[in-house]
ChimeraX commands (.cxc) that place a marker at each C-alpha (Angstrom):
marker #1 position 38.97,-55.38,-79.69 radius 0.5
marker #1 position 40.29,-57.67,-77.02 radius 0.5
marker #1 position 42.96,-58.97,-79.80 radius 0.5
marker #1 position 44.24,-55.42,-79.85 radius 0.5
marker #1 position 44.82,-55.32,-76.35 radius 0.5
marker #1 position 46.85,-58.64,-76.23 radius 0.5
marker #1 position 49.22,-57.26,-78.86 radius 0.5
marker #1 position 49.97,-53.54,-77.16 radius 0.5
marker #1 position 50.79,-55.71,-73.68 radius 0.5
marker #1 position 52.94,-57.55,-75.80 radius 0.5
marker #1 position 54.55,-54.99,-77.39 radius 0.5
marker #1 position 54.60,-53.37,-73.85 radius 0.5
marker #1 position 56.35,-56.66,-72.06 radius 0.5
marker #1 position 59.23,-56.80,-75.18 radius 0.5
marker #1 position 60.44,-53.31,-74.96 radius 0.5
marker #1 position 60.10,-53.99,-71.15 radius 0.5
marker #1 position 62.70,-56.52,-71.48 radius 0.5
marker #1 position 64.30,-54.25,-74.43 radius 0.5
marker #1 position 64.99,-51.58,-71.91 radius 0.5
marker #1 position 65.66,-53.57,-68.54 radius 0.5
marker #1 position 68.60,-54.83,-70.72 radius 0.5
marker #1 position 69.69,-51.70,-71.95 radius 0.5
marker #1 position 68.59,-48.94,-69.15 radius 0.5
marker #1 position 68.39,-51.33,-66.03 radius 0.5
marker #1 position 65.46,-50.79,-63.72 radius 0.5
marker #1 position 66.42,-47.00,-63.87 radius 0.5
marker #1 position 65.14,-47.10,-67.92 radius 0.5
marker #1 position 62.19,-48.27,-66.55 radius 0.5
marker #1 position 61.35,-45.74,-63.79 radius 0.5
marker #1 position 61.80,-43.12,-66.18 radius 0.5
marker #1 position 59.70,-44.91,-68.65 radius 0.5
marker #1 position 57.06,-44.97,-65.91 radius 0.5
marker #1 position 57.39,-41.40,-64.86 radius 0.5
marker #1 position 57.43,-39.73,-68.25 radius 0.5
marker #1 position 53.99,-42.08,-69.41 radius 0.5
marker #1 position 52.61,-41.30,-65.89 radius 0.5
marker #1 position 53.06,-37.63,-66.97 radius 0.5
marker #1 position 51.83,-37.71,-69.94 radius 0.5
marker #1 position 48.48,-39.90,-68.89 radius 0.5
marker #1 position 48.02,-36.85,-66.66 radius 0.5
marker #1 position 48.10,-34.07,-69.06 radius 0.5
marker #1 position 46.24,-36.25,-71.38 radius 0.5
marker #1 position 43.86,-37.17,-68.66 radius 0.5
marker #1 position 43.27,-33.20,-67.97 radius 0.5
marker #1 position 42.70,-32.11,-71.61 radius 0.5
marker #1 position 40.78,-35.12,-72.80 radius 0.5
marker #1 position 37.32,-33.78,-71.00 radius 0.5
marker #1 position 37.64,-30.38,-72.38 radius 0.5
marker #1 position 38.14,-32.04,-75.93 radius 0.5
marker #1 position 35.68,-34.01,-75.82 radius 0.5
marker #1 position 33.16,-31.89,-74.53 radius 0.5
marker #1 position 33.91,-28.59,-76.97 radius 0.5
marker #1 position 33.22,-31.64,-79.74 radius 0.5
marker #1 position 29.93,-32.47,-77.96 radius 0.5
marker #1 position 29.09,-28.57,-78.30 radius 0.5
marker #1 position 29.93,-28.55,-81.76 radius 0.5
marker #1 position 28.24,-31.30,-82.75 radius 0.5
marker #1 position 25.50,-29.02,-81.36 radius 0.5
marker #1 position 25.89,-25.93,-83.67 radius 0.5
marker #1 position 27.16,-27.53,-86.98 radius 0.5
marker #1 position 24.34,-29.32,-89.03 radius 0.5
marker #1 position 26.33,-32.54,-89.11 radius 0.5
marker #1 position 23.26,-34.27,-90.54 radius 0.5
marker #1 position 23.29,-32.07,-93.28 radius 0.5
marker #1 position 27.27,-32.38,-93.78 radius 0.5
marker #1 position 26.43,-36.45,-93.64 radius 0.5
marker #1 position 25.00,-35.85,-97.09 radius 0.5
marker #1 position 28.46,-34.41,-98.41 radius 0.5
marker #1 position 30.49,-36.84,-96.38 radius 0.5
marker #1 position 27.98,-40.07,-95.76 radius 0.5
marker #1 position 28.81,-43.47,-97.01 radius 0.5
marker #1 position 27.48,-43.29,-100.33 radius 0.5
marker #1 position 29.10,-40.10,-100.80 radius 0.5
marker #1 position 32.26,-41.91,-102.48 radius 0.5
marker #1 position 35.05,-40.08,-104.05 radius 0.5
marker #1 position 33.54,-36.79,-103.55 radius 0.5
marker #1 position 32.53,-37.32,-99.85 radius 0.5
marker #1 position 36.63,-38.86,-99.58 radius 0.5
marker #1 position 38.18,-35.73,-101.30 radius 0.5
marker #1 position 35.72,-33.26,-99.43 radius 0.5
marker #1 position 36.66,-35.10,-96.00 radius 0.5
marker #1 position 40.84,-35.42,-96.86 radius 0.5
marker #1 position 40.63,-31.07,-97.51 radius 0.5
marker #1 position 38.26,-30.92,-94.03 radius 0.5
marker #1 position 40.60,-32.94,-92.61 radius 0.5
marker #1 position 43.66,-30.30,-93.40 radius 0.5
marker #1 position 41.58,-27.50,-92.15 radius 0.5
marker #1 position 40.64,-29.14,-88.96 radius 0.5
marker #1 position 42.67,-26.50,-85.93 radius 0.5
marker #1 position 44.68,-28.07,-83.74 radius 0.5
marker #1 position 46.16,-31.11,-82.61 radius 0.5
marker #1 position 44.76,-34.67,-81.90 radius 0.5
marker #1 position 42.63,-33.47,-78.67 radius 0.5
marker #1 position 40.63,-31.46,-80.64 radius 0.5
marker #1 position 40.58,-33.22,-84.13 radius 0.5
marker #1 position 39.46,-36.70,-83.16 radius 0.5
marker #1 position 37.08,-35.72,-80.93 radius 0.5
marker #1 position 35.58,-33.33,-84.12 radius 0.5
marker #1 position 36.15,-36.31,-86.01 radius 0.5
marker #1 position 34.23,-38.53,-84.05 radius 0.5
marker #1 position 31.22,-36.09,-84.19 radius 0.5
marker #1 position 31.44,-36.20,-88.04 radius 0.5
marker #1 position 31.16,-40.10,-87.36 radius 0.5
marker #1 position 28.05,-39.81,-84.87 radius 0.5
marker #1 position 26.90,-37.63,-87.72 radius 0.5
marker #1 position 26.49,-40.17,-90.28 radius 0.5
marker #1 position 29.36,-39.71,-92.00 radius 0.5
marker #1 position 31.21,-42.91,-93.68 radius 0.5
marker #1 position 34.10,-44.81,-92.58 radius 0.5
marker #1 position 35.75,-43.85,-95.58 radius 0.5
marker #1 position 35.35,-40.33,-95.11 radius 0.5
marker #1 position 36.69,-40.74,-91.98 radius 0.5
marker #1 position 40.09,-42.00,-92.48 radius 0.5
marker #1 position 39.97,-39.40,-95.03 radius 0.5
marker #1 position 39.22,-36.94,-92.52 radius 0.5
marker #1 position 41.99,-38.01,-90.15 radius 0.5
marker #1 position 44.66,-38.91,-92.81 radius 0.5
marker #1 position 43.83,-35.26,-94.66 radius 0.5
marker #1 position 44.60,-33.70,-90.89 radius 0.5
marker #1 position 47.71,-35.94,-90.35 radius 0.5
marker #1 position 48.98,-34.59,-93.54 radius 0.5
marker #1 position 47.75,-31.29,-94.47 radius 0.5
marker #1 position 47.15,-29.70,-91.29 radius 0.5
marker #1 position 47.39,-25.62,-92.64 radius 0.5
marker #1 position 47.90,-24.83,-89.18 radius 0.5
marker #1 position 51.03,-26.47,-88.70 radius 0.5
marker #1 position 52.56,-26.10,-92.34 radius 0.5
marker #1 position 52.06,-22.27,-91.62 radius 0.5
marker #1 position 53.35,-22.17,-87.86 radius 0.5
marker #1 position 56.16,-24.54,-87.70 radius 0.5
marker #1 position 57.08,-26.41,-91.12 radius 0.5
marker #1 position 57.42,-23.48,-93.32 radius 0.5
marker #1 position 59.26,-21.25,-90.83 radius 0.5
marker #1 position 61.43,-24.29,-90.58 radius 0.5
marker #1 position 61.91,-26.16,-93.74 radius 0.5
marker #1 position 61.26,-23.42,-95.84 radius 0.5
marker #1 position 58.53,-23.07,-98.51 radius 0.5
marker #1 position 60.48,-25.11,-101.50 radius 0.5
marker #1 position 60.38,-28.31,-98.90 radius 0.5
marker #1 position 56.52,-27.51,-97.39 radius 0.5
marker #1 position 55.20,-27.25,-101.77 radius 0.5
marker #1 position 57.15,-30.24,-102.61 radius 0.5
marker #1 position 56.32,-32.49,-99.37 radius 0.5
marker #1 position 52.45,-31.45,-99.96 radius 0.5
marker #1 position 52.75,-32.34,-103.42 radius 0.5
marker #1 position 53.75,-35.53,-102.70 radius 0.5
marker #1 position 52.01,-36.30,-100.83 radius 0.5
marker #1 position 48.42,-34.70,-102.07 radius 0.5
marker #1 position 46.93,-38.17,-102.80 radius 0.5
marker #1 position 47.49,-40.18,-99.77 radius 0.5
marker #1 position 44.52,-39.35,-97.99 radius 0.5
marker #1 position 41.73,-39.86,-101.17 radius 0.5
marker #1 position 43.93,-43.02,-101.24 radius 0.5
marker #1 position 43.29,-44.14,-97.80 radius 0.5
marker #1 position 39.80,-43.38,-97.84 radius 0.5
marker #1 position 39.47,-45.42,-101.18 radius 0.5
marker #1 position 41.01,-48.33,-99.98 radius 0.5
marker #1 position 38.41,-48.22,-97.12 radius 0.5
marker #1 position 36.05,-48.26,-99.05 radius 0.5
marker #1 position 37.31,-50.81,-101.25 radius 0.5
marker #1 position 37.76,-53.30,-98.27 radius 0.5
marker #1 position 33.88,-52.72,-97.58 radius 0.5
marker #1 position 34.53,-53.23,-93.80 radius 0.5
marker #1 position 30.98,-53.73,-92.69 radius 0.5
marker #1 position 30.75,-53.56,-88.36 radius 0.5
marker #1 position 32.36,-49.98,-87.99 radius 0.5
marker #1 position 30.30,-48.55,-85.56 radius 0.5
marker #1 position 29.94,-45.36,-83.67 radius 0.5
marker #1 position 31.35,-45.56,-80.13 radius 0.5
marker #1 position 28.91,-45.83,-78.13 radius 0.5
marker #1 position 29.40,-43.35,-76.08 radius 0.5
marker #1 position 28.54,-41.15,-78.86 radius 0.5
marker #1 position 26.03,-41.86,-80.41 radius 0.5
marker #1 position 23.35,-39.11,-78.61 radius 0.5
marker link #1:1,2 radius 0.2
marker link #1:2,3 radius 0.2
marker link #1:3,4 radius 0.2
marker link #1:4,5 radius 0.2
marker link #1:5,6 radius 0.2
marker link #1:6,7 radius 0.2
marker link #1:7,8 radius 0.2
marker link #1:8,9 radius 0.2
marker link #1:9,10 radius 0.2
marker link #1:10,11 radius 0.2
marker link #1:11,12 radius 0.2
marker link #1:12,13 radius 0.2
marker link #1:13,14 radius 0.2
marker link #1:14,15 radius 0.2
marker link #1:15,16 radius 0.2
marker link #1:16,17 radius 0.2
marker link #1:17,18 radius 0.2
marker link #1:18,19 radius 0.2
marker link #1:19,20 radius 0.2
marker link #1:20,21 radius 0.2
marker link #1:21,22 radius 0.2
marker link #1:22,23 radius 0.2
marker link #1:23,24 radius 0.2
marker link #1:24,25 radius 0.2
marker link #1:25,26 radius 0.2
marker link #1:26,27 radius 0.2
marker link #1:27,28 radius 0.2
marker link #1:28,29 radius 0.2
marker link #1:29,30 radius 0.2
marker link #1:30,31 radius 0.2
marker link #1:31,32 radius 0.2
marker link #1:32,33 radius 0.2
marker link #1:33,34 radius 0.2
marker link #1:34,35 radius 0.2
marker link #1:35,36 radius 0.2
marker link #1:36,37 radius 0.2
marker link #1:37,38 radius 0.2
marker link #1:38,39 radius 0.2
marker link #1:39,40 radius 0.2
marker link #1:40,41 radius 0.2
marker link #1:41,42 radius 0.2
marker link #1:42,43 radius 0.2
marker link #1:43,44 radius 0.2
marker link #1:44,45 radius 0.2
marker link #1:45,46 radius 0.2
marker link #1:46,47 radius 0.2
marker link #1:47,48 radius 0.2
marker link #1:48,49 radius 0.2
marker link #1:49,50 radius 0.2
marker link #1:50,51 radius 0.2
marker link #1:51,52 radius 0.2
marker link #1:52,53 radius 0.2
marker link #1:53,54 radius 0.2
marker link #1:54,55 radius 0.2
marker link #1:55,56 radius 0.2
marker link #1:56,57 radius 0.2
marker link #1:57,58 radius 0.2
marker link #1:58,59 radius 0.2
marker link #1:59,60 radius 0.2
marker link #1:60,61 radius 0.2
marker link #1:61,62 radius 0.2
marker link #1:62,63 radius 0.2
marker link #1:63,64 radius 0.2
marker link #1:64,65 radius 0.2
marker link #1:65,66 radius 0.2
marker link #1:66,67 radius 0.2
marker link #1:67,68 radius 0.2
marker link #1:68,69 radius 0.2
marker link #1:69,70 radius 0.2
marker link #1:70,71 radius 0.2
marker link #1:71,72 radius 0.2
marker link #1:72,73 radius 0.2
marker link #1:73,74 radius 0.2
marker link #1:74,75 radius 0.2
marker link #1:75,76 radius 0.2
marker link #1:76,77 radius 0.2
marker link #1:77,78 radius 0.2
marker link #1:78,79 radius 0.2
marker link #1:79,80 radius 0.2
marker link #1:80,81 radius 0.2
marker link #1:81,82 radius 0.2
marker link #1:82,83 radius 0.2
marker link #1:83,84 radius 0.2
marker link #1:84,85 radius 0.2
marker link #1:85,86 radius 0.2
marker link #1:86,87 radius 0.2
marker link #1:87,88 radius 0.2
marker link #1:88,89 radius 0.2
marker link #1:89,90 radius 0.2
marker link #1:90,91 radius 0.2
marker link #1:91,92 radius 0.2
marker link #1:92,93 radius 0.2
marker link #1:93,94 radius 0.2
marker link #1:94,95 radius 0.2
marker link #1:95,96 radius 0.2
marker link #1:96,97 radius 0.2
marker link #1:97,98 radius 0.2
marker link #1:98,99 radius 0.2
marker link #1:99,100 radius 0.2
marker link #1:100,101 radius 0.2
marker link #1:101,102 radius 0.2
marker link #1:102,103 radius 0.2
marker link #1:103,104 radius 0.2
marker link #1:104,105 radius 0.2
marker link #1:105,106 radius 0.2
marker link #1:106,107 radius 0.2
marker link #1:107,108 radius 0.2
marker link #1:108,109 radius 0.2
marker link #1:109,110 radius 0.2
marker link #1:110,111 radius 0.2
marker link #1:111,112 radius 0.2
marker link #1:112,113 radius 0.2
marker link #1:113,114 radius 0.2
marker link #1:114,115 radius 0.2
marker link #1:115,116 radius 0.2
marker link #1:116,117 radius 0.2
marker link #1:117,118 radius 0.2
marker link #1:118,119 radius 0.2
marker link #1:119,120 radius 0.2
marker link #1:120,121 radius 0.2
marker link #1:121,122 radius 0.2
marker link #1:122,123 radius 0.2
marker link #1:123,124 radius 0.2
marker link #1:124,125 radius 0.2
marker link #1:125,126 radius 0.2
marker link #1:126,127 radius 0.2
marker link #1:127,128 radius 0.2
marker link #1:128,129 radius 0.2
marker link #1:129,130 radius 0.2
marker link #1:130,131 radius 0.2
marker link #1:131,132 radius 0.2
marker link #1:132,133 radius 0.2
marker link #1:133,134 radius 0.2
marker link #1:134,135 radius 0.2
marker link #1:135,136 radius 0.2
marker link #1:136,137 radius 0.2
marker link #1:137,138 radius 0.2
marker link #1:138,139 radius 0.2
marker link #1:139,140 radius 0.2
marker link #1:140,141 radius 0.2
marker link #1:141,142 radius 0.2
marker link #1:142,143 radius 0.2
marker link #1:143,144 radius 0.2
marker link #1:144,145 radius 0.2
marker link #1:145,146 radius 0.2
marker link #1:146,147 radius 0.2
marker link #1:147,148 radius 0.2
marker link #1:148,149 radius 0.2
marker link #1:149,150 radius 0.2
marker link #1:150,151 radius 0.2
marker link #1:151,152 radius 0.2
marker link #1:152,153 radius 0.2
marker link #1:153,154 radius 0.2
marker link #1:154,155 radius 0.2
marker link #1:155,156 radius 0.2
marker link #1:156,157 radius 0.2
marker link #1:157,158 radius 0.2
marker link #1:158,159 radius 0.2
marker link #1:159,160 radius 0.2
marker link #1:160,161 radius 0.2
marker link #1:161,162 radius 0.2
marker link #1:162,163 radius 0.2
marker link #1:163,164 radius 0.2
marker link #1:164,165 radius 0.2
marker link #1:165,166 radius 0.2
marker link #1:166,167 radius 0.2
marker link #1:167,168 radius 0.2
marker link #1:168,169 radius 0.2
marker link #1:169,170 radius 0.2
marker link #1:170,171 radius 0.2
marker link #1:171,172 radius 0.2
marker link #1:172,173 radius 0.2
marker link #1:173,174 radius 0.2
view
């Protein structure tokens, strides 16, 4: 964990440097004002997110899902989770929070990235709302087509990896 730290500060001090060359010291109070503003908003929603995931972890039988979606679910459990994962409403304040539940819940790492990679990619809420509207329905079929397999795939490899130590964070597990 600490490893992944170290390499976001140095990604942070290189496009430091990056825009102190480019932007001057100007780049980099807009930098900071824009990320302040956006920690703040974050900040402000994150609660609520986490919370309405807490209350439906409450009211959906997520034990009873974990036998769909557990670990030893395999391709099933993947393909269930990646088609979940494109029905899952809104954006990533309310999805990984959900998806984190599903995790508490029993469900597998696998499954998960499924989950996640299936919302990343599907999401029906904003192929109906924006990308269709936009792109048009030719683009949205052929896109989806496409790209259909991606999340089973990413779930597979997963599982193929057989990453043992994925744990629930624990401030979750209740």
């Amino acid at each position: 964990m600490i490893s992944g730290y170290i390499i976001v500060w140095f990604f942070v001090f290189a496009l430091t440097i990056l825009v102190i060359k480019n932007k001057g010291y100007k780049g980099i109070k807009k930098s900071g004002v824009f990320a302040g503003n956006q920690a703040i908003s974050i900040g402000r929603k994150m609660p609520f997110a986490l919370l309405t995931a807490a209350f439906i972890a409450q009211i959906v039988p997520i034990e009873e899902l974990s036998h769909i979606v557990g670990p030893e679910s395999g391709l099933l459990g993947i393909t269930i989770s990646a088609l979940l994962g494109g029905l899952l409403p809104g954006g990533p304040m309310t999805s990984f929070p959900i998806a984190l539940i599903f995790f508490a819940g029993g469900a597998g790492a696998p499954q998960i990235v499924a989950l996640i990679s299936g919302w990343s990619i599907f999401a029906i809420h904003r192929v109906l709302v924006f990308e269709a509207p936009t792109m048009g329905w030719s683009f949205v079929t052929i896109r989806l087509i496409s790209c259909a397999l991606l999340p089973i795939l990413a779930g597979l490899i997963v599982e193929l990896l057989s990453i043992d130590g994925l744990n629930v964070p624990s401030a979750l597990a209740f």
